[in-house]
N, C-alpha and C positions, 0 to 999 in steps of 0.2 A: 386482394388487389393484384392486376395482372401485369405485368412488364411489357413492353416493343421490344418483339425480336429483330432488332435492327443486325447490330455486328454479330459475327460467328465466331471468332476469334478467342481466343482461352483470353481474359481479361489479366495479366499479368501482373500489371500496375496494380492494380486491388491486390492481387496475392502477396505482392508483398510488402504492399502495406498493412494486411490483416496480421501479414507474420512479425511484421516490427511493432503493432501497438501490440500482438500478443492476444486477440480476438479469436473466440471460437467462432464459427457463423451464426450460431443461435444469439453468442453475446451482442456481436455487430447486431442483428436485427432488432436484439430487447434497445438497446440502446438509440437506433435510428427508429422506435416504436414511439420510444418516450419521448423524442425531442419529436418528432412531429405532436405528441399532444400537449407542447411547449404552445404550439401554432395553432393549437385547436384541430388537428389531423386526428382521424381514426384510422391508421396507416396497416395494422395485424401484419406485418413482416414476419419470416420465420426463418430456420436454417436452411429451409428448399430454397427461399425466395436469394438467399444469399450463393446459394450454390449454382443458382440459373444464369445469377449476374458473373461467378467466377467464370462460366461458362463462353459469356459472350451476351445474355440478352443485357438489354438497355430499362434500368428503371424508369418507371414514365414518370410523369410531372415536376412535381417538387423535390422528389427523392434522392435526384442524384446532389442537390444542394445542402442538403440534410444530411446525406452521408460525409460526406467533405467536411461539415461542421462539427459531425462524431467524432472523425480522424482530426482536425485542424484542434480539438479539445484535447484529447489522449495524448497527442505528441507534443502540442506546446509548440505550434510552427502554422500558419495558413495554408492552408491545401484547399484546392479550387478542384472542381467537379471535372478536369480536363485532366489533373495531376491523377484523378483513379482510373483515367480511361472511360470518365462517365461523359454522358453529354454536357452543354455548357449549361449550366441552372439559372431557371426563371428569374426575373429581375427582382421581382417581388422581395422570395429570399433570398436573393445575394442581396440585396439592401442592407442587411446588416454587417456585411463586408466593408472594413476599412480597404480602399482601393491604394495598389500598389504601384498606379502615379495619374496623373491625371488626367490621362485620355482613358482609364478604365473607371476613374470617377465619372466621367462626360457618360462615357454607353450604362454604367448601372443608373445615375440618376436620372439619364433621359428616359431609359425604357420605362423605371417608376411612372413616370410625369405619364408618360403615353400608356400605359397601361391604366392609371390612374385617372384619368382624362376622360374613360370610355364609359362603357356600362359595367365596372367588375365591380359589384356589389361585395363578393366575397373577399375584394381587396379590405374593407372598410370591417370584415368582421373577424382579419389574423388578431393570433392575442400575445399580448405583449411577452418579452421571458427578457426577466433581470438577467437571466444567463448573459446574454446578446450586448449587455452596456460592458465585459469585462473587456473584449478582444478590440474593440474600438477607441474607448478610452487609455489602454495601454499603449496602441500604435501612436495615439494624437500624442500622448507624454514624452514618449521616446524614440520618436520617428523626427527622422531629419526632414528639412524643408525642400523643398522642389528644388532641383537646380533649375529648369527650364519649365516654364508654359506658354512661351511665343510659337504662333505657330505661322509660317509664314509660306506662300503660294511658292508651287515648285513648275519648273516646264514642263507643256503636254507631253505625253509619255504614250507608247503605245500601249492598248489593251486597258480592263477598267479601270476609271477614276478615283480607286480607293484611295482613302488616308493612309500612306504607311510614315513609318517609324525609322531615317537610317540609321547606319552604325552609330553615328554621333551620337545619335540621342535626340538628337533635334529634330520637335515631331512636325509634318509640313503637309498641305493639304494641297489638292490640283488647283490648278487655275483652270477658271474657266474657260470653257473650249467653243468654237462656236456654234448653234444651235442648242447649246445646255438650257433646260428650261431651268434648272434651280441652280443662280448663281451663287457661287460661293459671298459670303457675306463678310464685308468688310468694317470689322468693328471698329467706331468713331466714342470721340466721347461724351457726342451726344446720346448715343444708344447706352451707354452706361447712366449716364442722368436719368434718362427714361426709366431703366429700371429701377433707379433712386424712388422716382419719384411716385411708381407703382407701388413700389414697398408702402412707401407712405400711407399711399391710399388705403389698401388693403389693412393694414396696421389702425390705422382709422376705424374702418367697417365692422374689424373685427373686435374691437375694444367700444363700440356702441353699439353694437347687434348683436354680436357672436360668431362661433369662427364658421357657425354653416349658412350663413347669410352667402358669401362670395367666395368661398371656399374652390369651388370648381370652375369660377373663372380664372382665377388666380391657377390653378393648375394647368390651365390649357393655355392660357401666357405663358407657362413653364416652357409647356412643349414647342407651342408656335411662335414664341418669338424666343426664349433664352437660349434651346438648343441649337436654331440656325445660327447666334452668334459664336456658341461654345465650340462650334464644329467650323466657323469662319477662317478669318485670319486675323492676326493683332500682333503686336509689338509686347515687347517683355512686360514694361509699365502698363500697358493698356491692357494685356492679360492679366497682370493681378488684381487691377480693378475689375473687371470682368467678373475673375472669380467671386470675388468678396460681394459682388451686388447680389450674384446666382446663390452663393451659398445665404444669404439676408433670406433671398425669395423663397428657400428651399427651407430655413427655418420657419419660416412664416406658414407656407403648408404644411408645415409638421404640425406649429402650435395650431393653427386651427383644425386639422385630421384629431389632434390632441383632445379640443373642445368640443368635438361631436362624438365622442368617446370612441374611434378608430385608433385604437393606443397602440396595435402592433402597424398600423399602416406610420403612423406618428413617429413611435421610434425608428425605424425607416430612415422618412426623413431629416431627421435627428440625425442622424448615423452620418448621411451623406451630406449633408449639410457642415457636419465637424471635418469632413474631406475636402470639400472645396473649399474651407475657411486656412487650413493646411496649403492647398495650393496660390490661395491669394498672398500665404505669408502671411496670415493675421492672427497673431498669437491672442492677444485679446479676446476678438469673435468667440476665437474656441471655446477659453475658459465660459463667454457668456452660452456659447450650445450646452456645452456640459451643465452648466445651471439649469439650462432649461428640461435637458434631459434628468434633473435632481428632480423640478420641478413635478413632472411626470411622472416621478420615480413615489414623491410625496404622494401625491394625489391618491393612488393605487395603492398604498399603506407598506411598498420597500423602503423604510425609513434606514437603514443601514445601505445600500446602495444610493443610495439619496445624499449621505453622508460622507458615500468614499468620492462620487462625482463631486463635490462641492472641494474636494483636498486635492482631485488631480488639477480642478481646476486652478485653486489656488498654487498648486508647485508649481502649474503650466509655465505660468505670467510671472510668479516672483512676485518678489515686494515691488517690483518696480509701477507696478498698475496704477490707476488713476485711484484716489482714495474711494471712488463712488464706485468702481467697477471693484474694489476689495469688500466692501460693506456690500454690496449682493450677492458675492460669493458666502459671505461667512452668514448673511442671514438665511442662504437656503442649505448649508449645513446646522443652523436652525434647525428649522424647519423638520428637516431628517431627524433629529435628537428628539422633536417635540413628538413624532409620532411617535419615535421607540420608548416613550414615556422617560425618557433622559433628563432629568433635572437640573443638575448642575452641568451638563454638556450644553446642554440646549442653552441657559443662562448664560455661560461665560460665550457662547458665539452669539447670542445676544450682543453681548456687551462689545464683542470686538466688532463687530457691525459698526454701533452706534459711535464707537469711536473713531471707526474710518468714515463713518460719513461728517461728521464733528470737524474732522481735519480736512476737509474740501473746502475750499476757497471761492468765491466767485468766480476770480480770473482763470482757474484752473480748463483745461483741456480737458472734455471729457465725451467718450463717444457717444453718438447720436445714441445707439440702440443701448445706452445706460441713462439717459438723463430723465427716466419715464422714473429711475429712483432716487427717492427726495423721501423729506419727514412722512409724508401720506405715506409711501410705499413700506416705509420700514414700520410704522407705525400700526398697519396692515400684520405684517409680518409680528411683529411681537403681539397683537392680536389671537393671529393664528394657534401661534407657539403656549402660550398663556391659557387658551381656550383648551389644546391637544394635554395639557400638562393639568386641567381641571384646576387654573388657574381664577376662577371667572371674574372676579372683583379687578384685578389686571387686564383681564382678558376685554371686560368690558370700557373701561379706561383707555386702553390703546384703540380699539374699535371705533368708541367716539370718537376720537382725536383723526385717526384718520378719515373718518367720512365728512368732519369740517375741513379737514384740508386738502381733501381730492375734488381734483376738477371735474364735474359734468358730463365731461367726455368720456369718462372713465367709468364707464355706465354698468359694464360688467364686473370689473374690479367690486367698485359701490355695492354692488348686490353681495358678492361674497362676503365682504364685510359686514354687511346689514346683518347677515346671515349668523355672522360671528357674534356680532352683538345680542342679539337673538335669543342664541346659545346659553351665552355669558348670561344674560338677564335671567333664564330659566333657571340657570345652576344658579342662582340668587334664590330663588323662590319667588320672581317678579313675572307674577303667569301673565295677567293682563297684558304687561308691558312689552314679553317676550313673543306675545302670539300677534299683536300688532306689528314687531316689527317680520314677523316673520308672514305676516301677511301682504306686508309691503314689496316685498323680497320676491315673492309669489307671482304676484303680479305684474314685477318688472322680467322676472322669469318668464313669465307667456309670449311676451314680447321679443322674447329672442330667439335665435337661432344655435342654444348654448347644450347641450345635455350636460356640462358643468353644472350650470346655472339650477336646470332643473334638481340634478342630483345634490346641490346644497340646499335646495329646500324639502325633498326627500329627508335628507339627514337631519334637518331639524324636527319632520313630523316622527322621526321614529324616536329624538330625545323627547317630543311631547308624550309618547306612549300613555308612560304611568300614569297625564293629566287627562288623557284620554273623557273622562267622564266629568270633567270639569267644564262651566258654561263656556270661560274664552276658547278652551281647547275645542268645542263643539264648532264656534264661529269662524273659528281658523278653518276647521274640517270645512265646513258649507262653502266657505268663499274658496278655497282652493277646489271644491269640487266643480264650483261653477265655470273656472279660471277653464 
């Protein structure tokens, strides 16, 4: 791989950070080798290529963000690809960057969104690396809250109209000047309902279709209308709602990038979405991205990573959380126990689930983006958990239970379930019964937009294996070929 001879300059800044993590150059390269094939990179670095860069030339593409990432791990401190004296690195990966306040959250999730937005095919095929949940979830734990995110119009000023930062701290944007073709945008709180009620939609689509049904409208909203508010002007109160709607929007493209199996594009947004939930002030939010980032984390079989996100999120919030937002914290550390084959782990966060949801009240205040879990959702979950732990006779119990109590709408949720139950009936030795429902399953699979969806009925043809030669296991095979 070849570098841009851009600077001539002996790179100083790298030399002595090579000499403080203690790095030969061959080591620096083994190491910036392996984390690109974190990314799915075929990077062959070596000790010239690190000697070129002492030199003065410039790593091209992704490198100098990767390098930053090798140093930012050895030392135990964030180092940005400007701190080696490299260029400033792709948006792509610095997505996994906790941002160090919120106008450098604004430029790495906008560029995602815009980047994302276009034809990068190869955005949709980075691969995910458990590495990438450590540095993010530590900053969310033990990172203080925003003092400021108002940003407010400042007098025309001679020379260009950039955004700066004064001493104060307080960040301020130009006021419109005249002949400006793109006005500065003045956030209202109707344009925050708006993106309320986008969410919605979206959260909709993708819970009856799948998250690649609208996936890519919902990202080009991102770009054309949340970043011209992000980068407007707004009041203290009206920037934190601001953020918290963008960081909803921002998980929401992750979970669907999630359900079309873009899992390194996914955790991404994950990443920054836990940053603008940070800057809206919404300690809550977090804890539920961290979940959802468990959620991902399950899926992909990091069942211990799965496990430590479900605990930062619970110390995030404290006891003090809504009993409904405690019981889906502790059922997707679950979930993490049931992959690791955890029995009595997995069971006792069972239990404390079902006991925080037990202790929820009607009248209770509870956030929107929690109230989707009720009896069905935990019901699902112990399911899951039951089925992972070769539980089936439980497994198939909870399964029932929540497909009678899930709503319609919950069309994909349904399927995985089906799916579980499926399962559960096979590990019974209920062939008939188990390839009906997993034919069921199948076919509401074709229908979507989900490579979930698909990949759980996958997982059920390879527990059919061994019935392989069996009549219903033939008829599942036919109707799914046809599908």
């Amino acid at each position: 791989m070849t570098d841009r001879p851009q600077q001539r300059n002996p790179n100083r800044q790298l030399a002595a950070l090579i000499a403080e993590a203690g790095f030969s150059n061959a080591g620096l390269a083994r190491r910036v080798d392996q984390l690109g094939l974190e990314h799915g990179l075929d990077l062959r670095y070596d000790k010239t290529s690190v000697t070129r860069w002492l030199r003065g030339q410039q790593p091209r593409g992704t490198t100098p963000a990767l390098i930053a990432e090798v140093f930012s791990r050895r030392l135990g401190r964030r180092l940005s690809a400007q701190d080696l004296g490299l260029d400033a690195c792709g948006p792509v990966y610095a997505g996994l960057e906790f941002a160090a306040s919120p106008a450098e959250a604004v430029d790495i999730v906008s560029g995602l969104w815009r980047k994302d937005s276009g034809s990068h095919a190869e955005l949709r095929k980075i691969a995910f690396t458990p590495a990438g949940l450590v540095v993010p979830s530590r900053d969310w734990l033990i990172g203080r809250a925003d003092e400021r995110v108002a940003r407010a119009a400042e007098e025309p000023a001679a020379g260009p109209s950039a955004a700066r930062v004064p001493a104060q701290g307080r960040a301020t944007v130009p006021r419109q000047r005249q002949g400006d073709q793109n006005p500065v945008h003045k956030v209202t709180a109707g344009d925050i309902a708006a993106l309320r009620s986008v969410g919605e939609l979206f959260r909709t689509l993708d819970h009856a279709y799948g998250g690649g049904h609208a996936r890519q409208a919902l990202v080009r909203y991102l770009e054309h209308e949340a970043e011209p508010m992000l980068r407007g002007t707004y009041n203290e109160a009206t920037g934190r709602r601001l953020f918290a709607a963008v960081a909803d929007l921002t998980r929401l493209a992750g979970w669907t990038s999630y359900d079309i199996a873009a899992h390194g594009l996914a955790q991404r947004y994950f990443v920054q979405a836990l940053r603008l939930a940070q800057a809206a002030g919404d300690r809550a939010y977090g804890s539920y991205v961290l979940v959802t980032m468990g959620r991902q984390a399950v899926y992909l079989g990091h069942g211990r990573e799965a496990v430590q996100l479900a605990r930062v999120a619970q110390q995030g919030v404290g006891s003090g959380a809504p009993p409904v937002v405690q019981a889906l914290m502790h059922a997707v550390e679950a979930r993490g126990h049931g992959v690791l084959g955890e029995v009595r782990a997995c069971t006792a966060s069972l239990a404390r689930a079902e006991r925080a949801l037990e202790a929820a009240r009607p009248g209770d205040e509870v956030p929107y983006w929690a109230r989707y879990f009720d009896e069905a959702q935990l019901a699902d979950e112990f399911g899951h958990c039951h089925r992972d732990l070769q539980q089936y006779r439980a497994a198939a119990q909870h399964a029932e239970r929540s497909l009678q109590l899930r709503a319609p709408g919950y069309a994909r949720s349904r399927l995985f379930c089906r799916v579980v139950l499926a399962s559960a009936r096979l590990g019974l030795g209920e062939l008939d019964q188990a390839c009906a429902l997993g034919a069921e399953a199948a076919a509401q699979a074709a229908e979507m937009r989900s490579t979930r969806a698909v990949e759980y009925v996958r997982d059920f043809e390879r527990r059919l294996e061994p019935y392989r030669e069996a009549a219903p296991a033939r008829a599942f095979r036919e109707r799914v070929a046809a599908l």
